[in-house]
C-alpha positions in Angstrom: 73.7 94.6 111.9 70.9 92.0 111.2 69.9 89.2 113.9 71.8 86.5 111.8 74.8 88.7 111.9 74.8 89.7 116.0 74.3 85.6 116.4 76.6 85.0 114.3 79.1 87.1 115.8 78.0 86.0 119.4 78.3 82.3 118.7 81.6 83.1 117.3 82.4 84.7 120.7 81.4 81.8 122.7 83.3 79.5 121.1 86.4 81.9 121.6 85.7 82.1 125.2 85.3 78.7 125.5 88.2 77.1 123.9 90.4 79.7 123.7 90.8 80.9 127.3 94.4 82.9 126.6 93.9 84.6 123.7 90.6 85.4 124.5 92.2 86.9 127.4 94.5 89.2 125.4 91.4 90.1 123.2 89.4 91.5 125.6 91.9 94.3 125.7 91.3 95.3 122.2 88.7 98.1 121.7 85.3 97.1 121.2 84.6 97.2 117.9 88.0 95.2 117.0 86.9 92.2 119.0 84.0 90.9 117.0 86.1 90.3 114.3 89.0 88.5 115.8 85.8 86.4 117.1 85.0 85.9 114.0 88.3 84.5 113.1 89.1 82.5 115.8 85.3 81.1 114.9 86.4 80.2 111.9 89.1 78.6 112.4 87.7 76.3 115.8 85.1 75.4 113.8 87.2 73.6 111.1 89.7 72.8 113.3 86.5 70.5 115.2 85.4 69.2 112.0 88.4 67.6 111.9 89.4 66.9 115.6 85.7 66.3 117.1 84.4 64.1 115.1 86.8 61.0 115.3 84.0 58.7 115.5 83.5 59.3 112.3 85.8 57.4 108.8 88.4 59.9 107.4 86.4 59.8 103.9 83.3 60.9 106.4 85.1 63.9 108.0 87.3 65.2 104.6 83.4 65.2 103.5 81.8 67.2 106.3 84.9 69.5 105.6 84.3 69.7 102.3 81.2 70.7 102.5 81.0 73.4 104.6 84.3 74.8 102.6 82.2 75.0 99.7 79.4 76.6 101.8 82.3 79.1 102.9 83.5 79.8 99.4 79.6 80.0 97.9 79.4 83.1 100.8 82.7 84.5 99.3 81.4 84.7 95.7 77.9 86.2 96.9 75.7 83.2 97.7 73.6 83.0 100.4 75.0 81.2 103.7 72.9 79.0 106.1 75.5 79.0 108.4 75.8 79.5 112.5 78.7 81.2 112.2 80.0 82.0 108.9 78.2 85.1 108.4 80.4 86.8 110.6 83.7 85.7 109.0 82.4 86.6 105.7 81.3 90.0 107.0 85.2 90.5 108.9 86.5 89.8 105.1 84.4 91.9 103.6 85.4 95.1 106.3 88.9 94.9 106.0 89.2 93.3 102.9 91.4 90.3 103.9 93.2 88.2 101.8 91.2 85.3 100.1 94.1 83.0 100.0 95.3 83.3 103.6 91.4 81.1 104.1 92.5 79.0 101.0 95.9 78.1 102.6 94.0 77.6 106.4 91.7 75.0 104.7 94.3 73.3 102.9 96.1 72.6 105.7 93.1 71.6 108.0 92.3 68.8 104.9 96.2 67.8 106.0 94.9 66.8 109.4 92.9 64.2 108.1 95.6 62.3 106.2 98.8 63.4 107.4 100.1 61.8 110.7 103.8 63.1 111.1 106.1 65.1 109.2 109.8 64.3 108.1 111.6 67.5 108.2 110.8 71.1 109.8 110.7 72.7 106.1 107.9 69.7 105.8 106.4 70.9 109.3 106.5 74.6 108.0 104.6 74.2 104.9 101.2 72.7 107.1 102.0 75.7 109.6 101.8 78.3 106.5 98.1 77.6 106.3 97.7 76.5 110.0 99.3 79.8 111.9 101.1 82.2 109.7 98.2 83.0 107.7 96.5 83.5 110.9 99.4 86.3 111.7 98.0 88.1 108.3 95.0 87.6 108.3 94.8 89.3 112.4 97.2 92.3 110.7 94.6 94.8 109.0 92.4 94.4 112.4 94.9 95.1 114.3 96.2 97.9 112.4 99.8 99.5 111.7 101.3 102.6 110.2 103.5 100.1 109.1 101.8 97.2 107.4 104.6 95.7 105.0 106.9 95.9 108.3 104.6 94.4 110.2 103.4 91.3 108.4 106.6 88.6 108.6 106.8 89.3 112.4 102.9 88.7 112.3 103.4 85.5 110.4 106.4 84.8 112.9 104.2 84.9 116.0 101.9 82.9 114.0 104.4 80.3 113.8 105.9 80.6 117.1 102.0 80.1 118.9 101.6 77.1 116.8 104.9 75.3 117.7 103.8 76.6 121.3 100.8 74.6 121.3 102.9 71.6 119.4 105.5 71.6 122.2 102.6 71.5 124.8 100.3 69.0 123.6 102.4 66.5 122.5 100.5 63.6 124.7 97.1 64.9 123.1 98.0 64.8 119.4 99.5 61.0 119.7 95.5 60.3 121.3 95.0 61.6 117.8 97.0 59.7 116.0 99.6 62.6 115.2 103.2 64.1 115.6 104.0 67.4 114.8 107.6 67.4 115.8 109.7 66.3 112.9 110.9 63.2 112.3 114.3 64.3 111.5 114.4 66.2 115.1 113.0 62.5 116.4 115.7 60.9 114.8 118.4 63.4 116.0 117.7 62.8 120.2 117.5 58.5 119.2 113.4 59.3 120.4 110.9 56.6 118.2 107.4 57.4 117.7 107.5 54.4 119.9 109.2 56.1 122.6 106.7 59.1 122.7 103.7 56.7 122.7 105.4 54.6 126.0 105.9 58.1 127.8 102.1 58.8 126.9 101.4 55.5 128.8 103.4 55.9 131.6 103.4 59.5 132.2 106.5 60.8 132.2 109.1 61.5 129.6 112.9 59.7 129.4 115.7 62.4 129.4 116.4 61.5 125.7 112.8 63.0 124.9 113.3 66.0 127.0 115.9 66.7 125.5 114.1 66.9 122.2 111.1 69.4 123.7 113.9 71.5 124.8 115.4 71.7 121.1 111.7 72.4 119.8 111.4 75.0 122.7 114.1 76.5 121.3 112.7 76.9 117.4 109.7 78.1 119.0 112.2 81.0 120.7 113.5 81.7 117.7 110.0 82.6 116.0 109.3 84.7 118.8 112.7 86.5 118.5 111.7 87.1 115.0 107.9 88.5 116.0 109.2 90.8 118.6 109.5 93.9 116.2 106.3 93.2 114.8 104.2 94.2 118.2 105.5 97.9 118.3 104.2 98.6 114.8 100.8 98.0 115.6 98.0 100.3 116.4 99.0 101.5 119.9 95.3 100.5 120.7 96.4 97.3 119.8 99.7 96.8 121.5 98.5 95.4 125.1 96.4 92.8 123.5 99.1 91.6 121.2 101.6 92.0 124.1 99.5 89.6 126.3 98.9 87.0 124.1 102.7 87.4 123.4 103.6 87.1 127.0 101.1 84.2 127.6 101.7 82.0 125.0 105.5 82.6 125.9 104.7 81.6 129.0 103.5 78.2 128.5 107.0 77.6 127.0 108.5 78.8 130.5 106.6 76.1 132.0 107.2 73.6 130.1 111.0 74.4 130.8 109.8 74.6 134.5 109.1 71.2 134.9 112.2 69.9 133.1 110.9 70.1 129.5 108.5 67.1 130.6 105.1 67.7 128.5 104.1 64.1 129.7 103.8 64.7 133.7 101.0 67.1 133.0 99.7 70.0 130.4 101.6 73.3 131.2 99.1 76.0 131.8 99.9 79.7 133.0 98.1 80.0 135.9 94.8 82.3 136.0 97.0 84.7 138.7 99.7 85.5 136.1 97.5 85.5 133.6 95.8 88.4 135.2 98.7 89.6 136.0 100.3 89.7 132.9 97.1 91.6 131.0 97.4 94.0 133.6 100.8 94.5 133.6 100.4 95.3 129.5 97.5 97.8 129.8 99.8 99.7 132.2 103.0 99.4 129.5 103.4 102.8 127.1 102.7 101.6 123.8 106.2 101.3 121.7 107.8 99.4 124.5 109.3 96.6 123.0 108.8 92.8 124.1 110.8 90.5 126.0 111.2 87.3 124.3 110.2 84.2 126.6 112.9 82.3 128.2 117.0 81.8 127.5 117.8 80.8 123.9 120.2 77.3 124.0 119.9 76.6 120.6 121.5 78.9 117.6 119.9 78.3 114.5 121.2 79.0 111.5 
């Protein structure tokens, strides 16, 4: 590779290690040459997703610019044009390897211009439609570096766990989103606990949810089971030199959701994390599991959905 490649891979790197502690984690256990290019991924997608999130000093009509811009930038790289870019010569290079689907980056971009003007959603059907572009693309477009024998078997549990790490995240940073100016749990769900907007913006204040609103992140902890349920089949039809990494981020991410239920399904009293120890742990305990052992889905089910 050339030095604006390496870099670009290596600052694609960094930012995984920096902001994404647990699935950098579970990527580490990946062979070598696989990692660069989920790098290059998550790259991608942090870098948008900061565009959007990290520049709130900044007017919508600024940021949907600064977005804009380096989309086109993204899609001149796609069609052959040169890129003066940190980062996006390594995403371009990951495309052009494994010959990922253009759309899946279409869809992610779409929905990261949804950030900027869309503040809640009314149904889960609504919510589903953002997370298309925002996780389950992210499922397929991880898929052909992971690898499977399997691959039309494999991709709807890959968009599942997709889904089911998004609403993960959802469920967890509640608090932080409504700084933002969002909710990502559905009105309707709102609506069906009595919980306002109102409601979730006093428990921000005061730290600490009502049992009304707990019982509403237990319901969402619930869908987020369900997607999980779903991926679990997925995980097994990977490369085996893929398994341990998929089955830690699996386990981890899973994990938050166990603490969230461990302190009462409160996401106000403080952010659940899975501490380093288990986190270790869990990696560990992966590398050591025979590939083709299926995964345990996180916590008990209470809700059936239908």
């Amino acid at each position: 590779m050339d030095t604006d490649l390496t870099a670009a891979y290596d600052r694609c790197r960094e930012l995984h290690r920096r902001h994404g502690r647990t699935y950098y984690l579970a990527t580490r256990l990946l062979p070598a040459w696989k990692r660069r290019h989920v790098h290059a991924l998550y790259g991608f997608t942090r870098h948008a997703d900061e565009i959007v999130d990290r520049t709130e000093e900044l007017p919508p009509a600024d940021r949907a610019a600064r977005l804009d811009e380096w989309s086109a930038r993204f899609l001149a790289g796609l069609h052959g044009g040169p890129v003066d870019d940190p980062l996006l010569p390594a995403v371009l290079h990951t495309i052009a390897v494994f010959d990922l689907d253009r759309a899946d980056f279409a869809k992610f971009l779409r929905s990261m211009a949804m950030d900027l003007t869309v503040t809640s959603y009314r149904t889960y059907d609504d919510l589903l439609d953002y997370m298309e572009g925002s996780a389950a693309v992210i499922g397929t477009m991880m898929l052909p570096i992971l690898g499977s024998a399997e691959p039309a078997a494999a991709r709807e549990p890959a968009r599942q766990l997709g889904l089911a790490f998004q609403l993960t995240n959802f469920i967890r940073d509640v608090a932080e989103d409504l700084d933002r100016g969002r909710t990502y749990l559905p009105d309707e769900d709102l609506a069906k606990f009595d919980v306002t907007r109102e409601d979730l913006l006093a428990a921000r204040a005061r730290g600490r949810g009502t049992p009304k609103i707990r019982d509403l992140v237990e319901y969402e902890v619930s869908r987020a089971q369900a997607h999980y349920e779903a991926a679990a089949p997925g995980v097994v039809l990977l490369d085996p030199a893929s398994q341990a990494c998929m089955r830690t981020a699996y386990a981890l991410y899973g994990g938050i959701l166990d603490e969230v239920a461990g302190q009462g399904y409160d996401v106000f009293t403080r952010r659940a994390l899975v501490p380093r120890r288990q986190r270790l742990a869990v990696a560990t305990r992966a590398l050591l599991t025979p590939a083709g052992t299926p995964v345990t889905v996180p916590g008990p089910r209470t809700v059936v959905f239908g």
